[in-house]
C-alpha positions as CSV (number, residue, x, y, z in Angstrom):
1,X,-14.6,-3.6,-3.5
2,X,-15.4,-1.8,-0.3
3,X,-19.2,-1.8,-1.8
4,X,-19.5,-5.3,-1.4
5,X,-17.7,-6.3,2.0
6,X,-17.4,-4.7,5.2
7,X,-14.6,-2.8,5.5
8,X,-13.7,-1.2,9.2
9,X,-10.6,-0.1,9.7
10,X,-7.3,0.4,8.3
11,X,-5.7,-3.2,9.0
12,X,-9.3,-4.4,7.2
13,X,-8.4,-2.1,4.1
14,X,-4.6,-3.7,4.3
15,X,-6.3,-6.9,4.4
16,X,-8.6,-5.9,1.7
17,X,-5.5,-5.0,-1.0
18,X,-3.4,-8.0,0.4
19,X,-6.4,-10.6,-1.0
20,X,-7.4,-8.8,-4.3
21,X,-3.3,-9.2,-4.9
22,X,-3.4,-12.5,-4.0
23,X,-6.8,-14.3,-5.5
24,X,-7.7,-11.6,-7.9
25,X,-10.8,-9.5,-8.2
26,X,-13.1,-11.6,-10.2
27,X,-13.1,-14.2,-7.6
28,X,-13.3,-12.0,-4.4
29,X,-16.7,-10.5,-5.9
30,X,-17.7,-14.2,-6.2
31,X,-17.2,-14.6,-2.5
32,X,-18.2,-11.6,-1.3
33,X,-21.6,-11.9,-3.2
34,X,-21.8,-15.7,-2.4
35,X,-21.7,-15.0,1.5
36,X,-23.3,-11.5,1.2
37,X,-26.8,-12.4,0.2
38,X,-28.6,-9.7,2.8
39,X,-25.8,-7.5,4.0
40,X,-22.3,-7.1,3.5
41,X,-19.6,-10.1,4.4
42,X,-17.2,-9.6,6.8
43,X,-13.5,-9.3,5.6
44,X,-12.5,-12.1,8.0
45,X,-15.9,-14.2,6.6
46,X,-14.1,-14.2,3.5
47,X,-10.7,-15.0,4.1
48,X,-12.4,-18.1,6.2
49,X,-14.4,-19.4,3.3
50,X,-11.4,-19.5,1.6
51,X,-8.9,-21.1,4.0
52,X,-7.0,-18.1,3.5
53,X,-5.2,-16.5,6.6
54,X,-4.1,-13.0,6.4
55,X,-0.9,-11.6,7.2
56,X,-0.7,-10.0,10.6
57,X,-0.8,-6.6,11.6
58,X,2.8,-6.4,12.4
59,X,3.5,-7.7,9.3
60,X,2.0,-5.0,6.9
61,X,3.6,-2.3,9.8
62,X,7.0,-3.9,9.1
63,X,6.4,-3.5,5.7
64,X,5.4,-0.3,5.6
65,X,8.2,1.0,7.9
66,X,10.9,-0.9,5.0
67,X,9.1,1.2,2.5
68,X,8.7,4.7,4.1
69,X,12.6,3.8,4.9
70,X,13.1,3.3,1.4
71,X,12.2,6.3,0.3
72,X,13.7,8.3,3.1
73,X,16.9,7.1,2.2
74,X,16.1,8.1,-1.8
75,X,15.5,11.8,-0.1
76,X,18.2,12.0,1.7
77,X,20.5,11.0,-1.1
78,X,19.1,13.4,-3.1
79,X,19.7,16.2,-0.3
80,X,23.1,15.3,-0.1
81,X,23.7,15.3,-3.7
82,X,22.6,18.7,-4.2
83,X,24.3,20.0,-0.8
84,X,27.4,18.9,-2.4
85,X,27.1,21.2,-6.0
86,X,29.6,23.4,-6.1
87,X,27.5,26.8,-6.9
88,X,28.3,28.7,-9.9
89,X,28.4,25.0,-11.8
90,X,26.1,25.8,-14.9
91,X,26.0,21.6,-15.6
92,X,24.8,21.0,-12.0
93,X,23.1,23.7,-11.7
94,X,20.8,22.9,-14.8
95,X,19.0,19.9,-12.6
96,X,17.9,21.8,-10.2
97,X,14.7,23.5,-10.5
98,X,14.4,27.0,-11.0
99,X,13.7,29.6,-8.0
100,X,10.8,32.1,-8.8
């Protein structure tokens, strides 16, 4: 999609997945060519035909700090889980990758 609208930063690019989630590829191309007749529309052209008002920047931060949490937590689960293995325990010991 970056082809067709103007896309300058990282909160744009947010922005950018945010809408094609939301109203769908097929009629963000519409738009974007419908506004972008000589040069590329801006992102925030776009949402404004469309009475559409992104989400915030701290909202797609909060977001991403819940995710990267997420997974943190998986990791650190994991860690713990092998910590614990006794060694020596060949049905334990069979998940764990082997060391070359």
């Amino acid at each position: 999609m970056e082809h067709l609208i103007r896309v300058q930063n990282d909160y744009d690019r947010q922005v950018l997945a945010w809408l094609r989630g939301r109203i769908g590829d097929a009629a963000l191309q519409t738009v974007a060519l419908r506004l972008g007749r000589e040069r590329k529309p801006y992102l925030s052209t776009i949402c404004r035909s469309l009475g559409i008002r992104p989400p915030g920047r701290r909202q797609f931060a909060a977001e991403a700090a819940r995710v990267h949490r997420t997974v943190g937590d998986q990791y650190l689960a994991r860690i713990r889980e092998i910590l614990g293995q006794r060694p020596g325990d060949p049905a334990k010991d069979a998940a764990l990758p082997a060391r070359n």
